[in-house]
C-alpha positions, 0 to 999 in steps of 0.5 A, a space after each residue: 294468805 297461804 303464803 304469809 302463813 307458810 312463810 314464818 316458819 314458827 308459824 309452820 311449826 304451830 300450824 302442824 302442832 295443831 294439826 297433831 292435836 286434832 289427829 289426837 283428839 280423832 283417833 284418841 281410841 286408837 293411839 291411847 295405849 290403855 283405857 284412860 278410865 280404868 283405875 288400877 290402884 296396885 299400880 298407883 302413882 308409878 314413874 315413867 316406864 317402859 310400860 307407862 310412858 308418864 306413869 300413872 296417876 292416884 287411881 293408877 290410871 295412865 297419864 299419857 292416855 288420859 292426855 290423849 283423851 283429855 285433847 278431845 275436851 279441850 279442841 271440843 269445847 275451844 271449838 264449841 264455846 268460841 262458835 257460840 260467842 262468836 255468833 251471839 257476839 256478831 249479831 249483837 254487833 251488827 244490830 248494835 252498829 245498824 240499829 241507831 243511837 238508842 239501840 247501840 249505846 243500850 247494847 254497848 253498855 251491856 257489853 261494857 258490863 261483862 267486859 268490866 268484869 274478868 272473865 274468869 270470875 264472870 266464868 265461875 258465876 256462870 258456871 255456878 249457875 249453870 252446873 258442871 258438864 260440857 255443855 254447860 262449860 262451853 256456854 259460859 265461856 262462850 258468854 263470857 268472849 261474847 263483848 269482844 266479838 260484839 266490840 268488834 264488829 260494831 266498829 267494822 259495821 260503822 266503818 264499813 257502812 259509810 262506804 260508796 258501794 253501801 251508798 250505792 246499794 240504798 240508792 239501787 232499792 236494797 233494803 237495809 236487812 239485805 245491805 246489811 248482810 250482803 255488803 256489810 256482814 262479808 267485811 266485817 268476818 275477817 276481823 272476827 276470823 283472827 278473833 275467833 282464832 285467838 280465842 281458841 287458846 283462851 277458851 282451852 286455858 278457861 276450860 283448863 282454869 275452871 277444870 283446875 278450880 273444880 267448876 270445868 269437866 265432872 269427873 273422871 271426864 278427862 281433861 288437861 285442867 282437871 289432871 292438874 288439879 288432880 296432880 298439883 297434890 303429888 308435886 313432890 313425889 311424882 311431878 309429871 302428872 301435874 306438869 305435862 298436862 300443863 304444858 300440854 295446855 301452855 303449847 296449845 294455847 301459845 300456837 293458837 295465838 300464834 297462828 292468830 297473829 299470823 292469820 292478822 298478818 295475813 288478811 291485813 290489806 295494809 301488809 300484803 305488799 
């Protein structure tokens, strides 16, 4: 698996982007170069300088510090809110493909439901609910990615539970909790490992929508959604402080998807030769 993933050097390339960003969100209080909170307004809205590498913001606060910073929310809730959907949504899948007729078509309508819904206006209604904050951010997005990691795995558990060795497991006395976790569950972890890689991306880019749509972070939290809803307005006058969070965002979620589809490559059987 190392080898095909150190094999692309695209993959290369996006594998130590994000290994920078979780260096960054470690040691954001020793490489920010100023308090990412403390507002200045004598030195609002100044350009890039020797001083300010991305200038400053309305509250004249450092952009770049608050980039810094801001890598902290983002890897925090991609990380958080894609654990959570992926445990809620691997049990649902596995007692949707174990637990009859009845119980799977009852749980599959349900993820049907939410997934026939966008998951950004799904987000927002959760997020209405719920209130803003971290936590609370991180939980509905990770309801929201739950169908997908539910879809999943119940198809991995009706393949996988036809097999011989699952046969063979009934046939020894095993009973259907213990086949079901220790002949089942392991094969059905790889699909919801690439899964879970990808959806790192699209859980950052959620937060970044709903932070940028006044439902993410509470201010002055910082975060790479909520700059550029704060930096949108001066798009004429001082365009960085919209425009490198954005691409902060768009880099971050372009390599997880890469590595994604690298990681798929990878643990695919049928692409090992």
């Amino acid at each position: 698996m190392f080898k095909v993933l150190t094999g692309n050097k695209s993959t290369v390339v996006c594998l130590v982007i994000l290994l920078l960003l979780v260096v960054t969100a470690v040691l954001a209080p020793l490489l920010a170069p100023y308090d990412p909170y403390e507002q200045k307004l004598v030195s609002q809205l100044q350009g890039m300088s020797p001083e300010h590498w991305l200038g400053t913001d309305s509250m004249g606060r450092d952009v770049l510090s608050r980039i810094i910073y801001g890598s902290q929310v983002s890897l925090g809730v991609g990380i958080a809110s894609t654990l959570i959907a992926g445990g809620f949504g691997m049990l649902v899948g596995l007692v949707a493909g174990m637990g009859g007729r009845i119980v799977d078509a009852v749980l599959m309508r349900i993820m049907d439901a939410m997934m026939s819904v966008p998951m950004i206006i799904l987000a927002l209604f959760l997020g209405t609910i719920f209130g803003k904050g971290l936590g609370n951010i991180c939980v509905a997005i990770g309801i929201c990615m739950i169908p997908s990691y539910a879809r999943v795995t119940r198809g991995q558990v009706l393949s996988v539970k036809e097999m011989d060795y699952v046969t063979a497991g009934v046939l020894c006395g095993a009973s259907k909790i213990k086949n079901t976790l220790v002949h089942i569950f392991p094969n059905c972890v790889s699909a919801n490992l690439v899964l879970m890689t990808m959806n790192l991306g699209s859980a950052i880019l959620s937060e970044a929508a709903l932070s940028f749509l006044g439902m993410g972070i509470n201010p002055p939290t910082a975060s790479w959604g909520g700059m550029v809803n704060d930096g949108y307005k001066y798009l004429s006058r001082d365009p960085i402080i919209a425009i490198a969070p954005g691409v902060c965002i768009m880099i971050v979620v372009l390599c997880f998807n890469m590595v994604g589809d690298a990681l798929r490559d990878a643990l695919d059987p049928r692409l090992k030769k």
